[in-house]
C-alpha positions in Angstrom: -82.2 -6.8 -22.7 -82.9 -8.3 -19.1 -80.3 -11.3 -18.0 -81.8 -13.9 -15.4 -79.9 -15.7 -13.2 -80.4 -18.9 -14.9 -78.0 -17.8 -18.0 -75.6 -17.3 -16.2 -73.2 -20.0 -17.0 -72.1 -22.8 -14.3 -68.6 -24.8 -14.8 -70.3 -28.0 -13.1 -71.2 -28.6 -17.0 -67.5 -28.4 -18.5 -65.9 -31.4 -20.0 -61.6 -31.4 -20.9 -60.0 -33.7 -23.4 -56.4 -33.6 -23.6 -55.0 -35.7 -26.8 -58.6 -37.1 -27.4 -58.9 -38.9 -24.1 -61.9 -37.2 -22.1 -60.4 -36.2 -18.6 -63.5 -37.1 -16.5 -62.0 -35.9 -13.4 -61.1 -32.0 -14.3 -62.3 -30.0 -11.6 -61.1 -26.9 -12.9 -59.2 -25.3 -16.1 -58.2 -22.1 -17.3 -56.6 -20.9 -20.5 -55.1 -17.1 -20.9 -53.8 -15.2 -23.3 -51.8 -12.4 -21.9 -50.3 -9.2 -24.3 -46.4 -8.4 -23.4 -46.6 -4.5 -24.0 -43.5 -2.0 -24.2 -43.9 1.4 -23.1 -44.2 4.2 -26.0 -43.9 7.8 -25.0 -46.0 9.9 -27.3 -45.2 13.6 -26.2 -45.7 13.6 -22.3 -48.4 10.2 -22.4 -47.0 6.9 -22.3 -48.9 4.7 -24.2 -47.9 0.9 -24.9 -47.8 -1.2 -28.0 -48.4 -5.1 -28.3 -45.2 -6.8 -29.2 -46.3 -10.3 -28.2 -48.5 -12.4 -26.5 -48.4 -15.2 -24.0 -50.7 -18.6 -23.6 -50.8 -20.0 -19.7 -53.5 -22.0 -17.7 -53.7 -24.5 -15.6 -55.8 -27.4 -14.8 -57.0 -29.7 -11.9 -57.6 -33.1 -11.3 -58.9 -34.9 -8.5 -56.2 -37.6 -8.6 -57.8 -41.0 -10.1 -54.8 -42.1 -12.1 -51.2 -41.9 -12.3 -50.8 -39.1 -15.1 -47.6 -37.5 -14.4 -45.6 -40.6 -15.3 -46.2 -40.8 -18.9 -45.1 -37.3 -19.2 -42.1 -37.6 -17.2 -40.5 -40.0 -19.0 -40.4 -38.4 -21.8 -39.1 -35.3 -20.0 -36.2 -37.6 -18.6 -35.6 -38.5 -22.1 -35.0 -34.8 -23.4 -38.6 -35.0 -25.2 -40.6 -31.9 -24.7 -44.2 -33.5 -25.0 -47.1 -31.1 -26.8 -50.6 -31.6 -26.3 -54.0 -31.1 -27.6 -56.3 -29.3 -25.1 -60.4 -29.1 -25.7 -62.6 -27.3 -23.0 -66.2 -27.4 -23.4 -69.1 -25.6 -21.8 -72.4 -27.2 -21.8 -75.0 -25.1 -19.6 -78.3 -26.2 -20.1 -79.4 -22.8 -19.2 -77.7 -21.7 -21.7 -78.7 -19.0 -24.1 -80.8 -21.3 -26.6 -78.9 -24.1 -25.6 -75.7 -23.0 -27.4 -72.0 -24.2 -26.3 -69.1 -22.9 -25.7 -65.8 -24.8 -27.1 -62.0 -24.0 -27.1 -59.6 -26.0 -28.7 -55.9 -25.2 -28.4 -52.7 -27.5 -29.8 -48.9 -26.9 -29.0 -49.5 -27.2 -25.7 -46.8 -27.7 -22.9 -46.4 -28.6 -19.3 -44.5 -26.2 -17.0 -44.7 -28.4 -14.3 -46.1 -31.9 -13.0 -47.3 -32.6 -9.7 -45.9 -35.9 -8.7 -46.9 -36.3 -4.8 -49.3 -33.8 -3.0 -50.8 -35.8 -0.6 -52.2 -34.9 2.6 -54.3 -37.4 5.2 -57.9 -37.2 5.4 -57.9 -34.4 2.5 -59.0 -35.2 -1.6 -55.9 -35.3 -3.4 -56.1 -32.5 -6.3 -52.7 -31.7 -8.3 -52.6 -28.5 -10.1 -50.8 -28.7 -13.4 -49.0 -25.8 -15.1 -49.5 -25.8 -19.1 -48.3 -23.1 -21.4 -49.5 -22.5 -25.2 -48.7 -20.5 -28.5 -52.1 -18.3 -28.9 -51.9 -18.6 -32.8 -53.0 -22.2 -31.9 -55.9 -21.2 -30.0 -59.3 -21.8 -31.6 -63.1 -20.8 -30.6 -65.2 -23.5 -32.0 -68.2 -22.8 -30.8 -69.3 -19.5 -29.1 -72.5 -18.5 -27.0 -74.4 -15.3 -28.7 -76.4 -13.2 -27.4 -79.8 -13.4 -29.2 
């Protein structure tokens, strides 16, 4: 199988909803899933075993709105909000046009950026989110054909 340039995918065509409401100004997101290991010592080899594993991203936006507030207040109330988080992929290079879509719920903020400003610079704010991996979902996946 030969891979061309073209297919290879490009983020300019990603889209982000958060509770429903598309976030038109995303610039960037990442969601991982990372396995806590403990050691296991077979003989002389140490090998590892899964006991867990851990959701984190992030995301940024190029700051269009005030978002932090709505979450804040909460937080100030003792609520620990949860969201809905959809990333899509939308290439049209893609491999016969086919998507790729992530939906995850249960998710968390670690963190909110409330001021980052700086003069003469775009104001981006970088926000921390952590999730339960049993709530991650592939909805739609790009296959190779």
């Amino acid at each position: 199988m030969t891979i061309r340039g073209n297919r290879i995918l490009s983020g300019t065509y990603a889209e982000v909803w958060v509770d429903g409401e598309k976030i038109f100004e995303v610039s960037k997101i990442e969601l991982k899933v990372t396995a806590n290991r403990e050691d296991v010592q077979i003989g002389l080899d140490v090998d590892s075993k899964i006991t867990g594993l851990k959701g984190e991203g992030s995301y940024v936006v190029k700051k269009v709105y005030t978002r932090a507030k709505a979450v804040l207040e909460k937080w100030k109330k003792g609520s620990d909000v949860r969201v809905q988080i959809i990333a899509k992929l939308q290439d049209p290079d893609a491999v016969n046009g086919q998507i790729e879509r992530w939906s995850v719920d249960n998710v968390w903020h670690n963190e909110l950026p409330v001021v980052n400003w700086e003069k003469g610079g775009i104001v981006e704010e970088e926000v921390s989110i952590g999730f339960t991996p049993s709530d991650l979902t592939n909805l739609d996946e790009i296959k190779a054909s």
